[in-house]
N, C-alpha and C positions, 0 to 999 in steps of 0.2 A: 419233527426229527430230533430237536433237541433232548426232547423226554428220553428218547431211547438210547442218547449217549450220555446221560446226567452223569452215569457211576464212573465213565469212562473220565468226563471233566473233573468229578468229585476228584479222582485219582490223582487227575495231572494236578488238581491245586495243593494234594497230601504231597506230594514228590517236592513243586516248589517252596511251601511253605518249609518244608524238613529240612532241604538245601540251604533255605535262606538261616533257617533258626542256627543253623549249622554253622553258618559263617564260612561257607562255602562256596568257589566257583564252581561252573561245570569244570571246568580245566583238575582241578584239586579232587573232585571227588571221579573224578575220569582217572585220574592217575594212581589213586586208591585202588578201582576197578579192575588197573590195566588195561583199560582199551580208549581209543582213542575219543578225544574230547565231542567229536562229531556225534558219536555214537549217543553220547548223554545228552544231545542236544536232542537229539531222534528219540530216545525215550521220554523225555520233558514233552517232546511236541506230540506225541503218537497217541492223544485221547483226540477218538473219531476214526481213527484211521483202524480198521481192523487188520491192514499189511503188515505194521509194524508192533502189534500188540504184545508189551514186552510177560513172560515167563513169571511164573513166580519164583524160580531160583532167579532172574534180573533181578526181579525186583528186590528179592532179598540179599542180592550183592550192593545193591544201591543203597540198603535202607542199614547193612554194616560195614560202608563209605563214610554213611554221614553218623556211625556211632547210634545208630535205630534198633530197634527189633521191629520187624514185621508182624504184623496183627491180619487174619482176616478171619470175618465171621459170615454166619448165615443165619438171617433171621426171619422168622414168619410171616408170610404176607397179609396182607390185611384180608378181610375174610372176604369182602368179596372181588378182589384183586383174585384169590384164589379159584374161585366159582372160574371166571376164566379162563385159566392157565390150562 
């Protein structure tokens, strides 16, 4: 189970590390956002949960909170990951 939410955890540790590097609360970059602090705390927590799986316009209100640019890519799979799919 864990395998299939890897990119979901990867995420939530890119959000806290970016937070932290930040020098940032949730409360601070909540109030940057406009919406309330709960909300940040629910997209912090939300890898696993596909209920609350935030947007990438979220995501990229969070990531020019904390002074970020958002980055996402798509890359090759490995070749027989691909046979697979």
């Amino acid at each position: 189970a864990y395998a299939a939410l890897a990119d979901e955890f990867a995420m939530l540790g890119e959000l806290l590390r970016a937070r932290q590097a930040a020098g940032l609360t949730q409360a601070e970059v909540a109030e940057r956002m406009g919406i309330p602090q709960s909300s940040v705390a629910r997209l912090e927590s939300s890898a696993g949960s596909r209920k609350h799986a935030p947007s990438i316009a979220t995501l990229r209100r969070y990531a020019d909170a904390l002074g970020c640019d958002l980055h996402l890519s798509l890359a090759p799979k490995p070749e027989r990951a691909r046979k697979r799919a």
